[in-house]
Structure formats: structure tokens, C-alpha cells
PLY file of the C-alpha trace (Angstrom):
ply
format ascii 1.0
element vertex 65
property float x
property float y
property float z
element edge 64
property int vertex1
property int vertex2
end_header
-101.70 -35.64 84.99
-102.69 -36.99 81.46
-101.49 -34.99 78.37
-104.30 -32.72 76.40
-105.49 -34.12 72.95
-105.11 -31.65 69.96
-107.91 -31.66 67.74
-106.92 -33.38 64.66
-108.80 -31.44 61.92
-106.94 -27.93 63.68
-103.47 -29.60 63.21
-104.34 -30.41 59.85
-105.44 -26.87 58.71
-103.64 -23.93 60.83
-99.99 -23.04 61.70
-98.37 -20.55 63.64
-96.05 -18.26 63.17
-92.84 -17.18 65.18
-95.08 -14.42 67.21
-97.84 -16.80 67.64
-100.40 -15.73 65.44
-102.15 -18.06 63.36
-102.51 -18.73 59.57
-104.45 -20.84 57.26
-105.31 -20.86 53.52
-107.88 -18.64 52.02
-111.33 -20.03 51.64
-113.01 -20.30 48.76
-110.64 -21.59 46.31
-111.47 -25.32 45.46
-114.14 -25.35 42.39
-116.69 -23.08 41.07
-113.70 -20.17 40.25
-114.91 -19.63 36.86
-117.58 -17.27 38.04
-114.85 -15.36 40.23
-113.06 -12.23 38.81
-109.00 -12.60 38.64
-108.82 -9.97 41.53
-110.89 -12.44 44.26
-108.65 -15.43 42.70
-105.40 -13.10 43.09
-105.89 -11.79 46.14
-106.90 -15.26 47.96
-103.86 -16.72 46.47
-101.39 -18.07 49.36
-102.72 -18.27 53.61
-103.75 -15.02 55.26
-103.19 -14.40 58.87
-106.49 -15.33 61.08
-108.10 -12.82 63.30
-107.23 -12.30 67.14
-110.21 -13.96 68.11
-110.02 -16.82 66.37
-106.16 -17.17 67.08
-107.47 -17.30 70.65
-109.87 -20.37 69.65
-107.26 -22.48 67.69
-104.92 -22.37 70.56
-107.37 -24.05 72.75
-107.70 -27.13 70.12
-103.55 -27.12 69.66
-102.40 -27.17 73.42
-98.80 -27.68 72.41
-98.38 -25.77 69.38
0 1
1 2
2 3
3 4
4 5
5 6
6 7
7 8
8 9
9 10
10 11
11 12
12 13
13 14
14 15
15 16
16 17
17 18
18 19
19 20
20 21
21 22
22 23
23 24
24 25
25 26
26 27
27 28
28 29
29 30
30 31
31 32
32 33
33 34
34 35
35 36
36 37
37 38
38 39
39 40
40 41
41 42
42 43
43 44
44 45
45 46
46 47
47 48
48 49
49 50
50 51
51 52
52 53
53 54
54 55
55 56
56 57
57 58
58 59
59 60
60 61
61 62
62 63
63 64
């Protein structure tokens, strides 16, 4: 049987932990910040853990992750 392609923007932009969940950085930080307060630009600083239901779709673009 032939092997399952991952979907190559996924690979690019999630991870996964140890327990399986899956992470990605915070949106909204690229341009445009001067018009955000320090607390939105403080507290999107890092990746943040993605919901259940979307941790359900990105495992079904990364087959072998």
C-alpha cells in the first residue's frame, strides 16, 4: 500500500508535544502591533497549545507525526 502524503504547509506550522497535543505560534503578531496594547503583545508572545478539535484536524494532514 502507498505511504500517505503530509500536507506541507501543516509540517511547516504545527508540532506536537510528548502527549500528542498540538502547538503553533500565536496569530497576530507580524505587523500592524503599534495599535496593540503591551498586554495582547505579552500575552501572544511564544506558541499556545491548539484546541481538541483542531488537534483532531492537524493529525489528519500529519499521518506520521
Amino acid at each position: 500500500m502507498s505511504k500517505l502524503k503530509t500536507k506541507s504547509g501543516a509540517k511547516k506550522r504545527f508540532r506536537f508535544t510528548a502527549s500528542g497535543k498540538a502547538k503553533a505560534g500565536v496569530a497576530g503578531k507580524r505587523h500592524r502591533l503599534i495599535s496593540h496594547n503591551g498586554k495582547y503583545i505579552r500575552q501572544n508572545r511564544g506558541t499556545q497549545v491548539m484546541s481538541p478539535a483542531d488537534t483532531i484536524k492537524i493529525k489528519s494532514y500529519m499521518p506520521y507525526a
